[in-house]
C-alpha positions in Angstrom: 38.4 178.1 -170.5 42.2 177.3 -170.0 43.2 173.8 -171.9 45.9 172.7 -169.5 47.6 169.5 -170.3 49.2 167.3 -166.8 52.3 166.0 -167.6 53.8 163.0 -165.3 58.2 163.2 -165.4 59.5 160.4 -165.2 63.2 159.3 -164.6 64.6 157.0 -167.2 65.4 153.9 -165.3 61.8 153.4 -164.1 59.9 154.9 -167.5 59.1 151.7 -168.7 57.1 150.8 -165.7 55.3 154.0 -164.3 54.1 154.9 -168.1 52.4 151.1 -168.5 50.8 151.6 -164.9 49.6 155.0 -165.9 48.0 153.8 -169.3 46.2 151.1 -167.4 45.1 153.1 -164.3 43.8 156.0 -166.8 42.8 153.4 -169.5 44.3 155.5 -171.8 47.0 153.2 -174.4 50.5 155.2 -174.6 50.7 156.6 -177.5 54.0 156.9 -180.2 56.9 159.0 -179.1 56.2 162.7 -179.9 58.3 163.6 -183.8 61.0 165.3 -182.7 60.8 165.0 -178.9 60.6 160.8 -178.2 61.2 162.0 -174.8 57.0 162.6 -174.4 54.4 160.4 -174.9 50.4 161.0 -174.9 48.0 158.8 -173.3 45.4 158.8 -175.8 41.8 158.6 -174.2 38.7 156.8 -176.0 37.3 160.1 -176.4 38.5 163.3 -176.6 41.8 164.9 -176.9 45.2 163.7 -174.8 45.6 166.0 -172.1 47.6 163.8 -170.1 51.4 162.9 -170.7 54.5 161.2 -169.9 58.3 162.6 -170.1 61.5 161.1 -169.8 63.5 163.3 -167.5 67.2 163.4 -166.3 66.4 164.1 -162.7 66.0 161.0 -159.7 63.2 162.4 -158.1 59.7 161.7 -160.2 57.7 165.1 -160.3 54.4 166.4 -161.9 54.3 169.9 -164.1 51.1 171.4 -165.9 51.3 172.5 -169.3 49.1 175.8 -169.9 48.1 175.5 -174.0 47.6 179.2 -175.8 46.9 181.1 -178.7 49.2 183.6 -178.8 52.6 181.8 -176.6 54.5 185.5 -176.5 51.5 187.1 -175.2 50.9 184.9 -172.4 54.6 184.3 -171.7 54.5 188.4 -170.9 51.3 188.1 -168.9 52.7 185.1 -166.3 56.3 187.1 -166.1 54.1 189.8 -164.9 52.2 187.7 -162.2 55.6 186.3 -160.7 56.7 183.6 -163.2 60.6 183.4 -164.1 61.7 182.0 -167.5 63.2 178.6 -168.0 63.9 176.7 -171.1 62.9 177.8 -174.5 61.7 174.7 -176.9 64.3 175.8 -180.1 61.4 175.2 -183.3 59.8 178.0 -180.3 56.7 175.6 -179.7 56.8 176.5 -175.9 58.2 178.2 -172.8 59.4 176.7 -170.1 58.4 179.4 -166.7 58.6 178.4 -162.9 55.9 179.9 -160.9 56.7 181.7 -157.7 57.0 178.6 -155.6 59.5 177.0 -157.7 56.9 174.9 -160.0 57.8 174.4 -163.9 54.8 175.3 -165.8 55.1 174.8 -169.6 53.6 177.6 -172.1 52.2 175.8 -175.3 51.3 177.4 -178.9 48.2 175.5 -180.0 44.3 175.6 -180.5 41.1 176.0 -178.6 38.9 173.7 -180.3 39.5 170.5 -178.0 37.2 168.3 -176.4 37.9 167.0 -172.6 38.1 163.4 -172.7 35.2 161.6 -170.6 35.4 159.3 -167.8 36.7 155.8 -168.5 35.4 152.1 -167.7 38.4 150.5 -165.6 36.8 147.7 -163.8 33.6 146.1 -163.6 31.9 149.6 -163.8 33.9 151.2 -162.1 34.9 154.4 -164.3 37.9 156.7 -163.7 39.7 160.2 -165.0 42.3 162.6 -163.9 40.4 165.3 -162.5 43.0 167.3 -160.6 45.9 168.3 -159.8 47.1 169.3 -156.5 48.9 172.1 -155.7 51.7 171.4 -152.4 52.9 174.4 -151.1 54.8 174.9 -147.7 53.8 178.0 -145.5 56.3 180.4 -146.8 55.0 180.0 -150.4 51.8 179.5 -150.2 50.5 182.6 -150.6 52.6 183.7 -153.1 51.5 180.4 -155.3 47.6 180.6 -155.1 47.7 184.3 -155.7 49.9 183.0 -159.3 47.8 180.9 -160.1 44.4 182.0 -159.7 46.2 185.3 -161.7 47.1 182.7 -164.3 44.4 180.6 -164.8 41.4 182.2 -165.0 38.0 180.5 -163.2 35.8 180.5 -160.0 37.8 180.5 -157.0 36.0 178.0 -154.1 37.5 178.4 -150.6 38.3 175.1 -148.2 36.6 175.0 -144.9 39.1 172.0 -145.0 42.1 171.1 -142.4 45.3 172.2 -145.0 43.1 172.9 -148.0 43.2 176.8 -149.2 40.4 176.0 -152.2 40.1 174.9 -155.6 40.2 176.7 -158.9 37.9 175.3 -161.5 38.8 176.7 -164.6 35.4 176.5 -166.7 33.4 174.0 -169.1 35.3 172.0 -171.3 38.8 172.6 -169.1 40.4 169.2 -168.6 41.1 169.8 -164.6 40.2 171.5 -161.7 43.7 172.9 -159.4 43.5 172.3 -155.7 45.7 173.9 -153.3 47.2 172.6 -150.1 49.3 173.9 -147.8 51.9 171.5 -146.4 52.9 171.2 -142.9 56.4 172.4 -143.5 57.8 176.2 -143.1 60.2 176.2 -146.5 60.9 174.4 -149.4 60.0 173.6 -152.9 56.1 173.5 -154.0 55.6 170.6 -156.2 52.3 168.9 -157.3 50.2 165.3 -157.4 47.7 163.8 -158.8 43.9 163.2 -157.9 42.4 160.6 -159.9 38.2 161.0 -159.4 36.2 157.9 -159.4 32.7 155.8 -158.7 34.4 153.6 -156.0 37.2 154.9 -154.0 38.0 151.4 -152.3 38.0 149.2 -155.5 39.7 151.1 -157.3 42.5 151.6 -154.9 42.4 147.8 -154.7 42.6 148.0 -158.7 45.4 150.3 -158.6 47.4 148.5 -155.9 47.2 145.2 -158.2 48.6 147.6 -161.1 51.2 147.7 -159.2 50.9 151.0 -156.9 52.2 150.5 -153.5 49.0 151.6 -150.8 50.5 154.9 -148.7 47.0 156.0 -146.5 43.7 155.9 -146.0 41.9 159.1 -145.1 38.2 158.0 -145.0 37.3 159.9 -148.3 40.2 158.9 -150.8 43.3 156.6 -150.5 46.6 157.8 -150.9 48.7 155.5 -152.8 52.5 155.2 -154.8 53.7 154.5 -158.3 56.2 152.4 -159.2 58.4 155.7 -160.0 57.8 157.0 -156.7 55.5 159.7 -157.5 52.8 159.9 -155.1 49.3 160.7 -155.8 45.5 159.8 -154.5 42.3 158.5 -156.0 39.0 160.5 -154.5 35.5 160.3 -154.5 35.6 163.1 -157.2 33.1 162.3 -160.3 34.9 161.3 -163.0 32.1 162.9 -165.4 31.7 166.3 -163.6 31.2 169.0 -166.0 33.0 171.6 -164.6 31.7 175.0 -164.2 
């Protein structure tokens, strides 16, 4: 099983306002500033272990990174250099790696443990219960293939093809793992794959109506799920994908 933790960057000058909207669209309280790094903070679930974070970052443009958690960081460092990673920044007390996948995605190597528990789904709203069960995967044409090969090299987990318009397939990566990894390939030849979130939930239209009065700006309906804006910018969807699903 792969712990991976979703981290949500944040510029400064709108910190303030996307980490209260995420706490409350989660149901997860923000957490203290990290010792050492203030720049992170955890949204602490009711149960189970934070797997989902917020960071303070120089840059304009809001983004999302995964965070792969390991046993042996020099190890795995070695094995995703291998697949096609490049190095980034390295954390100077050497608690992680910074790489960038094929595509141009940062992904974050982490020393830590394997004995956490995924946090369950949460109560939001009058029953309706929620939880970050994906994350997304945008890739335009000339990357794609380049990025699911990475990944499903990285993450090990049972590959399910997409019969879907623009969807490649889905990686879960085994019981206990905190997300599944969709893959989607964008209508655009070039450019730089990035990632969103995919909140699951019991009742795609209220909560998008809950999320819009949190503040979230509506974007699209599909049908299925609801596209929808933070107050960051950062663009991400809640689906009809169960909150509780023990993934396999």
């Amino acid at each position: 099983m792969a712990w991976l933790h979703t981290v949500i960057d944040v510029p400064a000058d709108r910190l303030d306002a996307a980490s209260a909207f995420w706490a409350a669209a989660l149901g997860c309280p923000l957490g203290d500033p990290w010792p050492g790094h203030p720049e992170f903070r955890s949204l602490v679930p009711p149960t189970g272990d934070a797997c989902v974070h917020v960071q303070r970052v120089g840059s304009d443009v809001p983004a999302v990174h995964l965070d792969l958690e390991v046993a042996d960081l020099d190890a795995e460092v070695a094995r995703l250099l291998a697949l096609g990673a490049t190095t980034g920044h390295r954390e100077p007390n050497g608690a992680w790696q910074v790489l960038v996948s094929p595509g141009g995605l940062p992904v974050c190597v982490v020393a830590g443990r394997e004995d956490h528990r995924r946090p369950d789904g949460v109560d939001v709203d009058g029953g309706v219960r929620e939880r970050l069960v994906q994350v997304c995967i945008d890739a335009p044409a000339d990357a794609v293939d380049a990025e699911v090969a990475f990944w499903r090299a990285a993450v090990p987990g049972r590959w399910a093809p997409s019969t879907s318009e623009g969807l490649i397939g889905k990686l879960h990566p085994g019981a206990g793992s905190t997300i599944k990894l969709l893959f989607q390939r964008l209508g655009e030849d070039t450019g730089p794959v990035r990632a969103h979130l995919d909140l699951g939930t019991t009742d795609v239209a209220r909560d998008a109506e809950r999320l819009e009065r949190l503040g979230a700006a509506r974007v699209h309906d599909s049908g299925r799920w609801t596209v929808l804006r933070d107050q960051a910018g950062l663009v991400f969807c809640t689906t009809p994908n169960d909150p509780d699903e023990e993934l396999a």
